[in-house]
C-alpha positions as CSV (number, residue, x, y, z in Angstrom):
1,X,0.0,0.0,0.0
2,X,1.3,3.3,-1.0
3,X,0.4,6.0,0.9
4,X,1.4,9.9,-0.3
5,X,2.0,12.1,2.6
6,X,2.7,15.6,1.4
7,X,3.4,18.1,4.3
8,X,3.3,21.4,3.5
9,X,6.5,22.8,5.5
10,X,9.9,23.8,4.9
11,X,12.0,27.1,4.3
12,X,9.8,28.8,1.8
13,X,7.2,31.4,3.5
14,X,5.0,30.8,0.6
15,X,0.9,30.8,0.8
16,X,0.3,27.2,1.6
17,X,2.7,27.0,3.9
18,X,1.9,30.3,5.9
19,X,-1.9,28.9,5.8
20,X,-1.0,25.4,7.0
21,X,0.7,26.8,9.9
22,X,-2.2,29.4,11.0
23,X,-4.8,26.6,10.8
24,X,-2.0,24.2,12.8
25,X,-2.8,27.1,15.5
26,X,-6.2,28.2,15.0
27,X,-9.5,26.9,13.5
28,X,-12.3,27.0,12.2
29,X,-11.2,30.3,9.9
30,X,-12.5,31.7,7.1
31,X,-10.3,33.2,3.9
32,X,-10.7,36.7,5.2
33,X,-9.3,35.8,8.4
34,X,-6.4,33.6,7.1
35,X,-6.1,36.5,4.4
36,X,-5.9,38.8,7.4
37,X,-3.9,36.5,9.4
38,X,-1.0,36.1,6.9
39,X,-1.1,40.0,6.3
40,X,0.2,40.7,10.1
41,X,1.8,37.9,11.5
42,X,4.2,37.6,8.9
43,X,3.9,41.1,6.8
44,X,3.5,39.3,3.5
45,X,1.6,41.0,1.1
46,X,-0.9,38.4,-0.1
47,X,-4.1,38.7,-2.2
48,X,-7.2,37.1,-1.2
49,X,-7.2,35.0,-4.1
50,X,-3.8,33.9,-3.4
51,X,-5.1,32.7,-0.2
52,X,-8.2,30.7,-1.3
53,X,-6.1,29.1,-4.5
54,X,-3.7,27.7,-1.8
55,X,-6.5,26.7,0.3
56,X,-8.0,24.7,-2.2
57,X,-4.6,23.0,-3.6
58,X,-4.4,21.9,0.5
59,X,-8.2,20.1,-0.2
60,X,-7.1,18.4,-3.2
61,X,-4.0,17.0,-1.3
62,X,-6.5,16.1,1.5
63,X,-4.5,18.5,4.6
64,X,-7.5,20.8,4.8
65,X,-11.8,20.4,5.1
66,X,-13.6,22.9,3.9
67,X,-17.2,23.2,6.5
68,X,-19.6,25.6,5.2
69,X,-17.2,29.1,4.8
70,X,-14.7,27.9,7.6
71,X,-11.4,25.8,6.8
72,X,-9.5,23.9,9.5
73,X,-7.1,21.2,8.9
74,X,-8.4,17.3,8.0
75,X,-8.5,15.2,11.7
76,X,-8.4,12.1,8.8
77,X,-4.5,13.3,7.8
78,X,-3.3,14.0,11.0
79,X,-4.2,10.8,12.6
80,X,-2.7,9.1,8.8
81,X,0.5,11.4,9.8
82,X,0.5,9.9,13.7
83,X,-0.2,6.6,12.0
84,X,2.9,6.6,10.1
85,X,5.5,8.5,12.5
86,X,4.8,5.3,14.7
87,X,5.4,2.7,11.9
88,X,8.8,4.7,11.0
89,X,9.9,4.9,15.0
């Protein structure tokens, strides 16, 4: 069985991996407050549709659920991620 694990961390301060790490931190949020979020934690200037096109790529890869208007990350790949870090230990 093959499982693909993609985690979106690592030097780059890019979209994706400024919105994984707010919604490691906080959740439910919605795109205006991630948008909002990214804006004055880090200083990045960062459209709105930046925001939701990264938020959606994170869906497809199955990191982040979408309820409603509200995004927080999938409680399915975290316990996959747990799930493997044992196996590997």
């Amino acid at each position: 069985m093959v499982v693909r694990l993609t985690i979106p961390l690592g030097k780059d301060d890019n979209v994706k991996n400024l919105v994984f790490s707010i919604l490691a931190n906080e959740y439910p949020l919605k795109i205006i407050e991630i948008t909002n979020l990214i804006r004055k934690r880090y200083g990045k200037t960062v459209s709105f549709q930046a925001v939701r096109k990264s938020l959606f790529e994170l869906i497809e890869e199955g990191i982040i659920i979408k309820d409603q208007k509200s995004f927080s990350l999938n409680k399915n790949w975290i316990l996959l991620l747990c799930q493997m870090e044992k196996r590997l230990c």
